[in-house]
mmCIF file as Biopython writes it, N, C-alpha, C and O atoms, coordinates in Angstrom:
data_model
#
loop_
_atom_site.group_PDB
_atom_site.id
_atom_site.type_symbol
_atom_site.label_atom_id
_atom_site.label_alt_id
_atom_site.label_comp_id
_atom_site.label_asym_id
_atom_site.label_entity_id
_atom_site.label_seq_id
_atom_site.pdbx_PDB_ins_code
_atom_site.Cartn_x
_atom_site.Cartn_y
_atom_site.Cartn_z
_atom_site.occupancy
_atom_site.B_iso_or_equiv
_atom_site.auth_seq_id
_atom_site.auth_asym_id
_atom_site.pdbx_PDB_model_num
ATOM 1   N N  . UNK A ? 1  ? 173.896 20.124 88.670  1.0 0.0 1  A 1 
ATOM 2   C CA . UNK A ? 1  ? 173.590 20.783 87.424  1.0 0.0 1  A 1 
ATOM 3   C C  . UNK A ? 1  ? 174.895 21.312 86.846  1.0 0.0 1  A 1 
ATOM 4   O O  . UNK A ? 1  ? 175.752 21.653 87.661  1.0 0.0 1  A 1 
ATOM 5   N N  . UNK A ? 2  ? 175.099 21.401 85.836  1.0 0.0 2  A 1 
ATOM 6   C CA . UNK A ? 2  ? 176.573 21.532 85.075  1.0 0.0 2  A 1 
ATOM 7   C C  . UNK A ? 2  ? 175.978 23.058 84.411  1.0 0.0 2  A 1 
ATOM 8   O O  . UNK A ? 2  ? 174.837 23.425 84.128  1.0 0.0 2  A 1 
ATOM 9   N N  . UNK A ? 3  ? 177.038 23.592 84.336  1.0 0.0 3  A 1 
ATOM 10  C CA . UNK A ? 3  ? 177.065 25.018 83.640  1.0 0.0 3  A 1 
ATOM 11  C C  . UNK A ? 3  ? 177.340 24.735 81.824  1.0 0.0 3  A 1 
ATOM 12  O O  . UNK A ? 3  ? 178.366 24.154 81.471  1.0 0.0 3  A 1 
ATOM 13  N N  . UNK A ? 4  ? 176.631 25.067 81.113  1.0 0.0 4  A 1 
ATOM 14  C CA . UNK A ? 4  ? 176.928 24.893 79.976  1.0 0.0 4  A 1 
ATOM 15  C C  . UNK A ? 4  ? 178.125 25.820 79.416  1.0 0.0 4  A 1 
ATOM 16  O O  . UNK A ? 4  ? 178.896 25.396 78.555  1.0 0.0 4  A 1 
ATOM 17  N N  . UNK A ? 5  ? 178.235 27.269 80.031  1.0 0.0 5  A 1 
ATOM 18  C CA . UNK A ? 5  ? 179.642 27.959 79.762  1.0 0.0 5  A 1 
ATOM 19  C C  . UNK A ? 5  ? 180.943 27.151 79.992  1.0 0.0 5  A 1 
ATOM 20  O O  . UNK A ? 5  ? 182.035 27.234 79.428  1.0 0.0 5  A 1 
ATOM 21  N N  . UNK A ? 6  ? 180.489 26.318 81.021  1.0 0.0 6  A 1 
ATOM 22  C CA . UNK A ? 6  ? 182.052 25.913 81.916  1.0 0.0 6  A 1 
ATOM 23  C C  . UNK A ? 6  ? 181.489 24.642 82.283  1.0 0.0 6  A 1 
ATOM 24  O O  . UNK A ? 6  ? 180.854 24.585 83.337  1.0 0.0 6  A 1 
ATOM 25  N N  . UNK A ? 7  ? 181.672 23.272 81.334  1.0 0.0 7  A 1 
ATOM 26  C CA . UNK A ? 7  ? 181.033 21.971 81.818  1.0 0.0 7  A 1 
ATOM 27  C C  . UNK A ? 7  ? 181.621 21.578 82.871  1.0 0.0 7  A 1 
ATOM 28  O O  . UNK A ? 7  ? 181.400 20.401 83.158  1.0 0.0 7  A 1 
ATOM 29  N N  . UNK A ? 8  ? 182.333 22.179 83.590  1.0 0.0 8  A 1 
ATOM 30  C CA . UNK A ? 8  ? 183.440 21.284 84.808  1.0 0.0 8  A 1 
ATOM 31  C C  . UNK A ? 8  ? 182.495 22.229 86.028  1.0 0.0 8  A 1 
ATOM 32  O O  . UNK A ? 8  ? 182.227 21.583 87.041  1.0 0.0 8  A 1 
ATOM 33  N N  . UNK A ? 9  ? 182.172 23.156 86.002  1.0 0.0 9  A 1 
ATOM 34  C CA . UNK A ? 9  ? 181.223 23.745 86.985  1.0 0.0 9  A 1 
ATOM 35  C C  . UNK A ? 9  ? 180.198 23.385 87.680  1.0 0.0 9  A 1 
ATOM 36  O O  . UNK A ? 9  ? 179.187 23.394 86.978  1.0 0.0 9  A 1 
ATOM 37  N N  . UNK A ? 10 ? 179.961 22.998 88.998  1.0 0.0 10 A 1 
ATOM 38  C CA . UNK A ? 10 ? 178.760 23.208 89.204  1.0 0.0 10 A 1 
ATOM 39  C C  . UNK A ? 10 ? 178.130 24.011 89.737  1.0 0.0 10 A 1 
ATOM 40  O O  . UNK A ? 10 ? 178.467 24.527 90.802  1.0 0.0 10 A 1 
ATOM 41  N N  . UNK A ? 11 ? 177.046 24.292 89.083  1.0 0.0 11 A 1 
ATOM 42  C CA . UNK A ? 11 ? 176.333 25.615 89.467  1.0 0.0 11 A 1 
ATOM 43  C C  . UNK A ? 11 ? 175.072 25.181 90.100  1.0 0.0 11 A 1 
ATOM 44  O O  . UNK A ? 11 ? 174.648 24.068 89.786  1.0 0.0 11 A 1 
ATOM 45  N N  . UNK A ? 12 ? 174.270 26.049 91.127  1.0 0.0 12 A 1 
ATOM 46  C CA . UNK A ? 12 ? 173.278 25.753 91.374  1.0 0.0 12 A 1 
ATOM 47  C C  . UNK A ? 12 ? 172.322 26.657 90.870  1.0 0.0 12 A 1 
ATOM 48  O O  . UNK A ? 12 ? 172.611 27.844 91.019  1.0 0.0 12 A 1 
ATOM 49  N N  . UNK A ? 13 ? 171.184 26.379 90.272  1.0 0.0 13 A 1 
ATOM 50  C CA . UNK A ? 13 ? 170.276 27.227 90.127  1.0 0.0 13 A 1 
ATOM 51  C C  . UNK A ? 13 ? 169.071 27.366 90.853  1.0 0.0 13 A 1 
ATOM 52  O O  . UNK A ? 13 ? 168.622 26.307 91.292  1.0 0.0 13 A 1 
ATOM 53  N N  . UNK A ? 14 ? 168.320 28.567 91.136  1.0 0.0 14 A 1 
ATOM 54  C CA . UNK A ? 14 ? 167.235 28.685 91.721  1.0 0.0 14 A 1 
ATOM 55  C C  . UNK A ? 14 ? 166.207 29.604 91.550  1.0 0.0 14 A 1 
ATOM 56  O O  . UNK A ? 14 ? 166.508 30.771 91.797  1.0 0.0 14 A 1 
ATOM 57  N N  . UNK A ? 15 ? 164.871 29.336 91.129  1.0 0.0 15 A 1 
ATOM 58  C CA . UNK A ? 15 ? 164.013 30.608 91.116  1.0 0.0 15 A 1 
ATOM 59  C C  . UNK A ? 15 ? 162.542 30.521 91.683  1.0 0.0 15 A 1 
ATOM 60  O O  . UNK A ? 15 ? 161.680 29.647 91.778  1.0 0.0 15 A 1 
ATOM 61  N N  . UNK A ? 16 ? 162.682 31.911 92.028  1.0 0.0 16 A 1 
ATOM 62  C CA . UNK A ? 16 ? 161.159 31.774 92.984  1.0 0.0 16 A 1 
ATOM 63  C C  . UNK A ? 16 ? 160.465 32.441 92.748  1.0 0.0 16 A 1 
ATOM 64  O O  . UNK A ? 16 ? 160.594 33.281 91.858  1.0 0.0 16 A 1 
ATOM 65  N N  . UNK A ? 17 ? 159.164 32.251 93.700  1.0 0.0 17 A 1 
ATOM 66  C CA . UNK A ? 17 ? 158.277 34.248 93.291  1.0 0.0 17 A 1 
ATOM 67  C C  . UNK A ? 17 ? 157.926 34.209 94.757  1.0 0.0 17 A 1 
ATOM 68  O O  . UNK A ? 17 ? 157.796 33.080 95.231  1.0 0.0 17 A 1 
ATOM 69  N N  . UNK A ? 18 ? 157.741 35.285 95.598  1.0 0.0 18 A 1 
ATOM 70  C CA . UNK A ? 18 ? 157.072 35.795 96.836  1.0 0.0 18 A 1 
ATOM 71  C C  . UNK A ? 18 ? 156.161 36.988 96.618  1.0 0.0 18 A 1 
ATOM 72  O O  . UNK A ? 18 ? 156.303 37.842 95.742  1.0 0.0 18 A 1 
ATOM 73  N N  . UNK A ? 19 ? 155.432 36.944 97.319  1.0 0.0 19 A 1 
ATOM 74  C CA . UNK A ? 19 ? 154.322 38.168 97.598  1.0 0.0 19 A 1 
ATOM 75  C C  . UNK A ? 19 ? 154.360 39.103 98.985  1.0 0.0 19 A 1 
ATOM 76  O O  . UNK A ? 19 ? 153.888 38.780 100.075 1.0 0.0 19 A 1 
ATOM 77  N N  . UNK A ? 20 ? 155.237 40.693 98.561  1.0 0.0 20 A 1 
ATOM 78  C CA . UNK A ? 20 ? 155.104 41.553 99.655  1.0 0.0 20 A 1 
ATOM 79  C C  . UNK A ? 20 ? 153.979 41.558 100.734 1.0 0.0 20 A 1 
ATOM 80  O O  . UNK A ? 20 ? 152.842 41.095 100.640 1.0 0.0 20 A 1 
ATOM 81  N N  . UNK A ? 21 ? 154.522 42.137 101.691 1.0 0.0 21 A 1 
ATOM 82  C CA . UNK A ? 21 ? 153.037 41.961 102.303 1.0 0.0 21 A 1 
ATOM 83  C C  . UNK A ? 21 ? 152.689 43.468 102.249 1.0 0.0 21 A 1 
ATOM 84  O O  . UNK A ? 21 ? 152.277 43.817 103.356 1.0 0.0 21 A 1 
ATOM 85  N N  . UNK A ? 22 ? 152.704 44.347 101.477 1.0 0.0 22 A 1 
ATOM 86  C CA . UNK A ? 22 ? 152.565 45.353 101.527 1.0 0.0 22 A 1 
ATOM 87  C C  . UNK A ? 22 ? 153.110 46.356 100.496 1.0 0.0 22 A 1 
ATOM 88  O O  . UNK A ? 22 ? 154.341 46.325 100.524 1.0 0.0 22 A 1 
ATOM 89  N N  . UNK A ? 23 ? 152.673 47.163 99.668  1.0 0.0 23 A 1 
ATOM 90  C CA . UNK A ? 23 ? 153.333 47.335 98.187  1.0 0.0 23 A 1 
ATOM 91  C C  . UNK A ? 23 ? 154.534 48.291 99.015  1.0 0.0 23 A 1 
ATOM 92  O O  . UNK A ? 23 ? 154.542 48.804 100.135 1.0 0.0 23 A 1 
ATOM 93  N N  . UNK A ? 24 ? 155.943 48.248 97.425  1.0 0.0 24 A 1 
ATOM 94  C CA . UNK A ? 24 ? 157.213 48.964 98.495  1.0 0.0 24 A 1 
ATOM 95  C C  . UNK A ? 24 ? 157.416 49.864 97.017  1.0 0.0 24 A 1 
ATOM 96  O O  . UNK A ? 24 ? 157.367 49.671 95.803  1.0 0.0 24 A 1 
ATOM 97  N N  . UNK A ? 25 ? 157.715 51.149 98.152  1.0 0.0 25 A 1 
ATOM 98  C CA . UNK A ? 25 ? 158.513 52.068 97.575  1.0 0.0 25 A 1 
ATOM 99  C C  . UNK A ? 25 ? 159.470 51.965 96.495  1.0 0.0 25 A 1 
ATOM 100 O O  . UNK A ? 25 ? 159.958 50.891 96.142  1.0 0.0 25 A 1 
ATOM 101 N N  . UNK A ? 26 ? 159.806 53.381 95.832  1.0 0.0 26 A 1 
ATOM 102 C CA . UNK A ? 26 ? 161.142 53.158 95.055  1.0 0.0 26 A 1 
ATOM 103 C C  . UNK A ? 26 ? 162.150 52.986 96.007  1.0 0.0 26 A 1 
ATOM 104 O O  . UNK A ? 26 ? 162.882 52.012 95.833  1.0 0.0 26 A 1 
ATOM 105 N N  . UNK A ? 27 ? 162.338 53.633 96.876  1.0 0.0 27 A 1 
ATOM 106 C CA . UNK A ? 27 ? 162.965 53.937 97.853  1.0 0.0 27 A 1 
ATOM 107 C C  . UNK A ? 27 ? 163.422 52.467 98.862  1.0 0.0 27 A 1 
ATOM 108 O O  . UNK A ? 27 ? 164.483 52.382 99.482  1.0 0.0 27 A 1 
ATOM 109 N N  . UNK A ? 28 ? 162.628 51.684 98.835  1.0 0.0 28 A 1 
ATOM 110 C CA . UNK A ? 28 ? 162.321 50.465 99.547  1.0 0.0 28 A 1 
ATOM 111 C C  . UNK A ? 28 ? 163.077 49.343 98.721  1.0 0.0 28 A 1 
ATOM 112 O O  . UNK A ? 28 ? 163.680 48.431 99.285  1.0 0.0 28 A 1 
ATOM 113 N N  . UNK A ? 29 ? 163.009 49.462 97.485  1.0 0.0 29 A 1 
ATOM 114 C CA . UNK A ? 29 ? 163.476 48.421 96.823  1.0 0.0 29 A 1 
ATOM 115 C C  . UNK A ? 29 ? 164.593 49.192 96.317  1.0 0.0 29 A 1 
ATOM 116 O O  . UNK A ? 29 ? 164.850 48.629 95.253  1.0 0.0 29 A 1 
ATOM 117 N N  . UNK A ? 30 ? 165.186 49.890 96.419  1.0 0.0 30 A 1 
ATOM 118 C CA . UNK A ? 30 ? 166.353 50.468 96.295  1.0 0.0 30 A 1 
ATOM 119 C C  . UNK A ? 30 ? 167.357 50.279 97.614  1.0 0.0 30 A 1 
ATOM 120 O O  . UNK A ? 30 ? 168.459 50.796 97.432  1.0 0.0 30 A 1 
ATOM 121 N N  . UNK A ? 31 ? 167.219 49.783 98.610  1.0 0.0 31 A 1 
ATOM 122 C CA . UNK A ? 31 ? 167.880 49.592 99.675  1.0 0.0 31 A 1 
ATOM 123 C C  . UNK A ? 31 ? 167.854 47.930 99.517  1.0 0.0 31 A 1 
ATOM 124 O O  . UNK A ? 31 ? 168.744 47.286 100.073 1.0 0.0 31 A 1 
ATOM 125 N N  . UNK A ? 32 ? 166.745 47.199 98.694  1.0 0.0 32 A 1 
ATOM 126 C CA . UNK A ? 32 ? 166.753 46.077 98.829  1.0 0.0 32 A 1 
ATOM 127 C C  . UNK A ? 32 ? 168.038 45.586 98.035  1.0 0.0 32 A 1 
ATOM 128 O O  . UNK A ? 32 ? 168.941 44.808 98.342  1.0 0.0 32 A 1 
ATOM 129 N N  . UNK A ? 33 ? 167.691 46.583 96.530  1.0 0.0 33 A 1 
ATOM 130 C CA . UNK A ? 33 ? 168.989 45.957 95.646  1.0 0.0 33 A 1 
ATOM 131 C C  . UNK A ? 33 ? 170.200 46.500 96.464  1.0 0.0 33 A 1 
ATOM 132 O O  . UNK A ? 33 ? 171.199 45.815 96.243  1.0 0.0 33 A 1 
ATOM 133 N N  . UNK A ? 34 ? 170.396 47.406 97.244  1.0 0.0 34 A 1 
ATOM 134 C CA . UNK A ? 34 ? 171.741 47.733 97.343  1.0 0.0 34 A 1 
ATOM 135 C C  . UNK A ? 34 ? 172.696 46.342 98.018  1.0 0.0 34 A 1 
ATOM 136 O O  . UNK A ? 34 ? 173.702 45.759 97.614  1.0 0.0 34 A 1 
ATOM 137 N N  . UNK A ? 35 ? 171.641 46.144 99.464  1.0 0.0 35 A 1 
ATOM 138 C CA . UNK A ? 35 ? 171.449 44.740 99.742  1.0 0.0 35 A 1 
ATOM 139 C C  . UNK A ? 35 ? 172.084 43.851 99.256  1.0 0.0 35 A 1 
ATOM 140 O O  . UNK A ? 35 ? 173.157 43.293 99.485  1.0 0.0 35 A 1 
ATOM 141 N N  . UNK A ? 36 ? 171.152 43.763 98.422  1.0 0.0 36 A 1 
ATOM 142 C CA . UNK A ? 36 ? 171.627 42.486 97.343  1.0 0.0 36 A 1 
ATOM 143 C C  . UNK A ? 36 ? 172.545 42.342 96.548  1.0 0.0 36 A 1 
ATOM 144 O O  . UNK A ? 36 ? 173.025 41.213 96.443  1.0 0.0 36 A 1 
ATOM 145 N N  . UNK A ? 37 ? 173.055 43.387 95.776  1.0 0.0 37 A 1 
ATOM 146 C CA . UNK A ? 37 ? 174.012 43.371 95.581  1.0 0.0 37 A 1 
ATOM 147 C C  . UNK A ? 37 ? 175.378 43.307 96.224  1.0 0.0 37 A 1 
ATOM 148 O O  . UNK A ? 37 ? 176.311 42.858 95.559  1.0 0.0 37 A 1 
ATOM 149 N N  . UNK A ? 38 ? 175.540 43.649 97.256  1.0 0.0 38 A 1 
ATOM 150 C CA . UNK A ? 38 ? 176.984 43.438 98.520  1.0 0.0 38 A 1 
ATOM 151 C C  . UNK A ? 38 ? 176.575 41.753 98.851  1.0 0.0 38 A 1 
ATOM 152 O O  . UNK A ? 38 ? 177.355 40.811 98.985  1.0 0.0 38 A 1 
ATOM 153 N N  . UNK A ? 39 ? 175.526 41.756 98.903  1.0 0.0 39 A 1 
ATOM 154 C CA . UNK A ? 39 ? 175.384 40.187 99.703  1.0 0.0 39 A 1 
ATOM 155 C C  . UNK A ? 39 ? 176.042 39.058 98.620  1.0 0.0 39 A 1 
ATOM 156 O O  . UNK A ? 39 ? 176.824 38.178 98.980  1.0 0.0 39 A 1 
ATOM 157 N N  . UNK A ? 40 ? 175.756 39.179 97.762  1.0 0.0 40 A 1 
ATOM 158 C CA . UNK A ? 40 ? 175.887 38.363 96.335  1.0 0.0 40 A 1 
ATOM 159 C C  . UNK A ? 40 ? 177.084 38.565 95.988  1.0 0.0 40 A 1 
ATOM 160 O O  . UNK A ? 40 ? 177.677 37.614 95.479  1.0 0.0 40 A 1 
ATOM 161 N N  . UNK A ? 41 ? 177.858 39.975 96.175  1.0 0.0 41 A 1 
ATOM 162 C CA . UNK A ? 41 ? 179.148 39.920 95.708  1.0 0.0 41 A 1 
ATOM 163 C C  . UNK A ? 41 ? 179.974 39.217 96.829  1.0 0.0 41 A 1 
ATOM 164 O O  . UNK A ? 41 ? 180.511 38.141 96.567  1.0 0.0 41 A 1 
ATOM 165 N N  . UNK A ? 42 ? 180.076 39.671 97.833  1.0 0.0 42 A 1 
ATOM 166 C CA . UNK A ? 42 ? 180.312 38.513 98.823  1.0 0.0 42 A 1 
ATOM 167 C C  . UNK A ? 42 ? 180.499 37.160 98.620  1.0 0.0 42 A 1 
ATOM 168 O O  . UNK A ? 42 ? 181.586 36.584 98.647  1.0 0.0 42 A 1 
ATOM 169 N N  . UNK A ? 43 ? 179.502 36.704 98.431  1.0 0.0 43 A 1 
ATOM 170 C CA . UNK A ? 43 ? 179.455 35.083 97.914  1.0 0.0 43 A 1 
ATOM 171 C C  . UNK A ? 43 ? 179.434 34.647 96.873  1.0 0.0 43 A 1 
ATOM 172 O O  . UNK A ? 43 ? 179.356 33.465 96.539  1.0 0.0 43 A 1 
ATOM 173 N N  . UNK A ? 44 ? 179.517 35.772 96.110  1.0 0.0 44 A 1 
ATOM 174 C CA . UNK A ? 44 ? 180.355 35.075 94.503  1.0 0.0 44 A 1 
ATOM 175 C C  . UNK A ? 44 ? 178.819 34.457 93.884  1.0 0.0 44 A 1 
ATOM 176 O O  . UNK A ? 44 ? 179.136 33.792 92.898  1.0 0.0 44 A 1 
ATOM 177 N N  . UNK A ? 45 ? 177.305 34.403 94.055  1.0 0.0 45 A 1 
ATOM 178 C CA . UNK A ? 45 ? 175.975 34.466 93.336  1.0 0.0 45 A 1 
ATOM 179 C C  . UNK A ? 45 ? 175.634 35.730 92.885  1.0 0.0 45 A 1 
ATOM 180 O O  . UNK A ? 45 ? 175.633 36.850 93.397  1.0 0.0 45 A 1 
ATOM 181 N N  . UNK A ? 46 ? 175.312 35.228 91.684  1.0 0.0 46 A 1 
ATOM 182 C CA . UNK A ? 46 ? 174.496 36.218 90.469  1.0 0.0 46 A 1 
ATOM 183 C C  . UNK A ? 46 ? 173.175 35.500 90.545  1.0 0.0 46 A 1 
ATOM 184 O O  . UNK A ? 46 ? 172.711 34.392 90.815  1.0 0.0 46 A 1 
ATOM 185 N N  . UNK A ? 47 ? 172.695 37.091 90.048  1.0 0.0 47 A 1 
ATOM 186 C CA . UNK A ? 47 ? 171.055 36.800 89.746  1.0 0.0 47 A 1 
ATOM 187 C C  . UNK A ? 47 ? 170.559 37.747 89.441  1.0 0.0 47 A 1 
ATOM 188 O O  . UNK A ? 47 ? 171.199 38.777 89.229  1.0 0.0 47 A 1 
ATOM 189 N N  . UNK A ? 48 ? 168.951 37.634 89.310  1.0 0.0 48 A 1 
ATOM 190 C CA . UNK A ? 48 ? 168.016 38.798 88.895  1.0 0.0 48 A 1 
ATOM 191 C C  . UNK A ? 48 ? 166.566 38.740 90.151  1.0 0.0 48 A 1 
ATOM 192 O O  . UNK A ? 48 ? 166.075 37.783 90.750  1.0 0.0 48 A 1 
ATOM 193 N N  . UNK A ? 49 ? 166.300 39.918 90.163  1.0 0.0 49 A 1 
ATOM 194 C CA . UNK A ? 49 ? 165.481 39.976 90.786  1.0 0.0 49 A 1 
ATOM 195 C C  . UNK A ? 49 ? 164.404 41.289 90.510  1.0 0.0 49 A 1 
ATOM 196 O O  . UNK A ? 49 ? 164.681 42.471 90.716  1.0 0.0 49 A 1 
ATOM 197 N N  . UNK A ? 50 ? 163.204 40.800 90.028  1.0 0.0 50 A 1 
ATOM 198 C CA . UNK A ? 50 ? 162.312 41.693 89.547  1.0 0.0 50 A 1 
ATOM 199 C C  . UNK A ? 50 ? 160.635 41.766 90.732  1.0 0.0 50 A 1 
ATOM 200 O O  . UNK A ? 50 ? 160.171 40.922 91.499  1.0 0.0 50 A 1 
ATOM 201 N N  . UNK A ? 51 ? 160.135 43.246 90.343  1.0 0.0 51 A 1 
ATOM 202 C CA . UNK A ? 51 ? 159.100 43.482 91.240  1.0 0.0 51 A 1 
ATOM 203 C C  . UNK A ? 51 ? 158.112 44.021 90.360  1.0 0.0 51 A 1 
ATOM 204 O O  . UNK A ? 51 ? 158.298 44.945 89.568  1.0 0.0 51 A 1 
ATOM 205 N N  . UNK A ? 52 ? 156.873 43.286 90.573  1.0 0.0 52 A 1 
ATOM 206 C CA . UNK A ? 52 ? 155.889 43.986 89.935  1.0 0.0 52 A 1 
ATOM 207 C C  . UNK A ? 52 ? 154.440 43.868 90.284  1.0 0.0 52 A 1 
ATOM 208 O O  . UNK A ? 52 ? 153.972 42.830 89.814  1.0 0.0 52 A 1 
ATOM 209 N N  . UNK A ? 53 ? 153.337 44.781 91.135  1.0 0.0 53 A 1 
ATOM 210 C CA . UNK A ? 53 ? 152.467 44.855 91.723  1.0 0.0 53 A 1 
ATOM 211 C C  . UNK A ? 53 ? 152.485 43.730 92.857  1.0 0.0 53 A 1 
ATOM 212 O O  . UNK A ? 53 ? 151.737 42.754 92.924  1.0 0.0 53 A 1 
ATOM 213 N N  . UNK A ? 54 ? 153.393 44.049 93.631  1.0 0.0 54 A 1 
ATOM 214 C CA . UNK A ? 54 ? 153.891 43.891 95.488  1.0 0.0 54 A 1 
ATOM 215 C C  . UNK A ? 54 ? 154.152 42.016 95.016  1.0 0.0 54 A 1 
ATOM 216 O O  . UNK A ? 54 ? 153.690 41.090 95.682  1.0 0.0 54 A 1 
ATOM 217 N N  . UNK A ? 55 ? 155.072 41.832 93.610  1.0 0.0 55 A 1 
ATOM 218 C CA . UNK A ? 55 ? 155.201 40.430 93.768  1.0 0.0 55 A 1 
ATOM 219 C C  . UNK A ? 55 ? 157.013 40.278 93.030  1.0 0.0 55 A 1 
ATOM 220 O O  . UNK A ? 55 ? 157.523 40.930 92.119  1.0 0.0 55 A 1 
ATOM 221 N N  . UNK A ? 56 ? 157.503 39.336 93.743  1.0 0.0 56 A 1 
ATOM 222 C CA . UNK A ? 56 ? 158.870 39.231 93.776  1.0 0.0 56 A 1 
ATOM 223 C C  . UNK A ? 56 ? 158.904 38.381 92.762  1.0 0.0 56 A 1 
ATOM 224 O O  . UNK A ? 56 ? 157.962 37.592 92.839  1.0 0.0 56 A 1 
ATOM 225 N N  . UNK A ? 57 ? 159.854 38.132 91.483  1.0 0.0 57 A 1 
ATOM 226 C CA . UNK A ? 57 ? 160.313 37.032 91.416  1.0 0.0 57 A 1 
ATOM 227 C C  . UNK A ? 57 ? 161.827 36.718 91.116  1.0 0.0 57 A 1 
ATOM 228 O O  . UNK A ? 57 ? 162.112 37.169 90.007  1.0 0.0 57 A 1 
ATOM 229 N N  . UNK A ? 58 ? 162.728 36.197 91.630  1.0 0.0 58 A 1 
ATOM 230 C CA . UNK A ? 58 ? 164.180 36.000 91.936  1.0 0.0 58 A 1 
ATOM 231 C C  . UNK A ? 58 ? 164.798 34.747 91.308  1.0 0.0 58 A 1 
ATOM 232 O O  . UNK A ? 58 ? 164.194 33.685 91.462  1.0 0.0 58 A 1 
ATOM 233 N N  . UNK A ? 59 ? 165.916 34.767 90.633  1.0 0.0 59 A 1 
ATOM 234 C CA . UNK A ? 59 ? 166.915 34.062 89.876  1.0 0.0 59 A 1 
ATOM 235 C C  . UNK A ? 59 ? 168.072 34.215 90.529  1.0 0.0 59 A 1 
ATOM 236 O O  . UNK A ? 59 ? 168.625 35.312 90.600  1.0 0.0 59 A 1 
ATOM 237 N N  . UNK A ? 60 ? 168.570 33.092 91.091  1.0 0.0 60 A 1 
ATOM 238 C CA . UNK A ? 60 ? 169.653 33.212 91.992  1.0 0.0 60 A 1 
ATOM 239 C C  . UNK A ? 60 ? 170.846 31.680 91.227  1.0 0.0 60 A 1 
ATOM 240 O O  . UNK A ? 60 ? 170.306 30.594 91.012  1.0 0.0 60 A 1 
ATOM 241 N N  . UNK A ? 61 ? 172.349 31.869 90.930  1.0 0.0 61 A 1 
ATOM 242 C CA . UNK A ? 61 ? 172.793 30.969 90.460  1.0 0.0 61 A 1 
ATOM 243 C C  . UNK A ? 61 ? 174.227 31.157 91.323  1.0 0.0 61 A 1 
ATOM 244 O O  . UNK A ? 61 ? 174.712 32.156 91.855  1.0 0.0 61 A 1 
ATOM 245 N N  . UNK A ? 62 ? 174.691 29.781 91.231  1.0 0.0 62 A 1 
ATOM 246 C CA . UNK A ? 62 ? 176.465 29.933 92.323  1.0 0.0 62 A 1 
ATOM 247 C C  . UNK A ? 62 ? 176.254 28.539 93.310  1.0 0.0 62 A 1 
ATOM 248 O O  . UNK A ? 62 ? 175.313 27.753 93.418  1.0 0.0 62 A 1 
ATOM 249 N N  . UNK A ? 63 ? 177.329 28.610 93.842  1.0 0.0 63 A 1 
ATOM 250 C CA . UNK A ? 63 ? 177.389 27.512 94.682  1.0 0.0 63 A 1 
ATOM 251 C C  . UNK A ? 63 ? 176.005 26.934 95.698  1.0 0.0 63 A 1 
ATOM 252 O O  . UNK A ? 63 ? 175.582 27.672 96.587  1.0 0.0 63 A 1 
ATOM 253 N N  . UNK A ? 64 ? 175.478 25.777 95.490  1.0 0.0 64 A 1 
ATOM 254 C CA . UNK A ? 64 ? 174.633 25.887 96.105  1.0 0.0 64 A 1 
ATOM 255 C C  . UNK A ? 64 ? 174.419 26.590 97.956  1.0 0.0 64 A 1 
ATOM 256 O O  . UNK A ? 64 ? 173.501 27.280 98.398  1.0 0.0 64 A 1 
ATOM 257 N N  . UNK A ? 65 ? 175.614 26.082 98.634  1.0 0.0 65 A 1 
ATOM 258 C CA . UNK A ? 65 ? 175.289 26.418 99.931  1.0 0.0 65 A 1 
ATOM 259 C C  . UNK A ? 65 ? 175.311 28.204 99.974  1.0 0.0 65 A 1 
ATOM 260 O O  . UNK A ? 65 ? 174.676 28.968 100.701 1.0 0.0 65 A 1 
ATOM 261 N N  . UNK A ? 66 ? 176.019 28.408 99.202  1.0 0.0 66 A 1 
ATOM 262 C CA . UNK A ? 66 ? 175.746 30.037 99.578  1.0 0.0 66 A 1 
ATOM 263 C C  . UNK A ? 66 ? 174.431 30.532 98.219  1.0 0.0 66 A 1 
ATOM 264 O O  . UNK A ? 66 ? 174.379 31.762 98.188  1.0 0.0 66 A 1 
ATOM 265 N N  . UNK A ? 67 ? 173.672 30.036 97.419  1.0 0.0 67 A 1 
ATOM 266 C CA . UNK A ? 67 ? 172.221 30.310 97.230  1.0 0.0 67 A 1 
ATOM 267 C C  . UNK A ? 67 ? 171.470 30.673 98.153  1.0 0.0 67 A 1 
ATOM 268 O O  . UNK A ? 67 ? 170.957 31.757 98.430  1.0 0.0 67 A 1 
ATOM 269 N N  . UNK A ? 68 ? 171.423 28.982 98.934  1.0 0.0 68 A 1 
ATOM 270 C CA . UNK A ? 68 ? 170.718 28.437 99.934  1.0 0.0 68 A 1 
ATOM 271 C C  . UNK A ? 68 ? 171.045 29.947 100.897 1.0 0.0 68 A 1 
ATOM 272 O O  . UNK A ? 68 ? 170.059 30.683 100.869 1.0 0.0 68 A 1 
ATOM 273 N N  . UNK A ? 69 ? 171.746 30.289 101.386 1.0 0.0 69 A 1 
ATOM 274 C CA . UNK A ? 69 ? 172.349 31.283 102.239 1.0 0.0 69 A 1 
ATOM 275 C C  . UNK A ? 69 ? 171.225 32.328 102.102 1.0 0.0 69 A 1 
ATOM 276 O O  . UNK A ? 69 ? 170.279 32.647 102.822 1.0 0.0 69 A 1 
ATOM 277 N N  . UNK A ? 70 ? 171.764 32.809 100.702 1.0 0.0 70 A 1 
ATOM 278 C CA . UNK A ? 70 ? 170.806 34.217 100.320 1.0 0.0 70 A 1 
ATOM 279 C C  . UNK A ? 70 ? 169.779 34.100 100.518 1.0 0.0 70 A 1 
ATOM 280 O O  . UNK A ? 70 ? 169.165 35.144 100.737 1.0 0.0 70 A 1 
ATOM 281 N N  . UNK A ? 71 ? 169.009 32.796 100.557 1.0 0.0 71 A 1 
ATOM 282 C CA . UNK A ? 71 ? 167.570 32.815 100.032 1.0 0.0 71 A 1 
ATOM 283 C C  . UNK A ? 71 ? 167.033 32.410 101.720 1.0 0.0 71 A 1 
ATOM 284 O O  . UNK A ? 71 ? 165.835 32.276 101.971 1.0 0.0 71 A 1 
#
């Protein structure tokens, strides 16, 4: 998949949805993003990741093997 910012790029894209098994805290998903954010800066993937009545859904973009990694 080619990046339309940067046609010489390849980017991988990915998005999902999961279902908690159990509804989470502010508190809970506040340790998740912190998480996520160090993990992602690490490996150089951006994304989004939203929660709403105990259901995930995640946008993850960057090299594929380190997506694949996060996910």
């Amino acid at each position: 998949m080619t990046n339309s910012i940067h046609p010489n790029a390849d980017v991988y894209r990915l998005v999902y949805v999961s279902l908690a098994t159990f509804p989470l805290e502010l508190s809970e998903l506040q340790a998740i993003e912190k998480v996520a954010i160090r993990n992602n800066a690490e490996l150089g993937v951006t994304g989004l990741l939203t929660y709403c009545e105990s259901k995930f859904m995640q946008f993850l973009e960057g090299k594929q093997s380190d997506v694949e990694e996060i996910l």
